[in-house]
N, C-alpha and C positions, 0 to 999 in steps of 0.2 A: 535453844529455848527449853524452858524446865517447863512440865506441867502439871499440874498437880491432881491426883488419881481419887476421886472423892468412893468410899466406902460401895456407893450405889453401883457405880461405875466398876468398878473392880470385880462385886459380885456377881455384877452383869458377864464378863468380860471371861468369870472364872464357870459361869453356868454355860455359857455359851461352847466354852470349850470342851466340856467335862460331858454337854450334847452331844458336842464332834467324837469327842473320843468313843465314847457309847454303842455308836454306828460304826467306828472301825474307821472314818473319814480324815482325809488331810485335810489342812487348810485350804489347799489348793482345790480340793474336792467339792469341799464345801462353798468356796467362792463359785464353783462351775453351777454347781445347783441352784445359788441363791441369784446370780445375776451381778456379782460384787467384785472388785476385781481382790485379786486376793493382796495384792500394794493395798490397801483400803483393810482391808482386816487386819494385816501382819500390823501397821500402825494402829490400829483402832485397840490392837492388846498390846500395844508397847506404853499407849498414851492413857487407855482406858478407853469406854466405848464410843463417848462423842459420834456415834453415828447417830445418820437421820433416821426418822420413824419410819420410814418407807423402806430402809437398808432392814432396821427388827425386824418389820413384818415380813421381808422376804425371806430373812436366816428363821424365822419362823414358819413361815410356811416351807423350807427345804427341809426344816428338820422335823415337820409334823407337830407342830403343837402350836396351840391356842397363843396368842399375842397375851391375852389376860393371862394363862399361866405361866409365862414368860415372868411378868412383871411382878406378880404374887411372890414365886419362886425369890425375885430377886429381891423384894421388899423383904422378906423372911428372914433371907440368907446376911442382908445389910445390917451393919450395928444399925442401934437406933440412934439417929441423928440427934 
């Protein structure tokens, strides 16, 4: 099944990682942190982010930053629809 990667998602997908890398973290690391299994990330950046809000807010709170500048960052970083 093909899915298709909307801009938001993508940016989401590329902030999130570019976090991880920041800190020096694996994926693996950072699923142990957030409470996520890392099968659920590794998909979530193959497909785009499609995670639940509850999943943000925990990769949020493992990497120390505000859910609102989460999302600012990523509306910024998105073309504009």
């Amino acid at each position: 099944m093909d899915f298709i990667i909307s801009d938001m998602d993508a940016a989401a997908m590329e902030y999130l990682e570019e976090l991880r890398r920041e800190r020096g973290w694996t994926l693996d690391g950072l699923a142990k942190k957030c409470g996520i299994s890392p099968s659920t990330l590794r998909s979530a950046r193959k497909r785009g982010s499609h995670l639940s809000l509850t999943s943000v807010k925990s990769l949020c709170d493992a990497l120390g930053i505000p859910m609102s500048e989460f999302v600012e960052t990523v509306e910024k970083r998105a073309p504009l629809l």
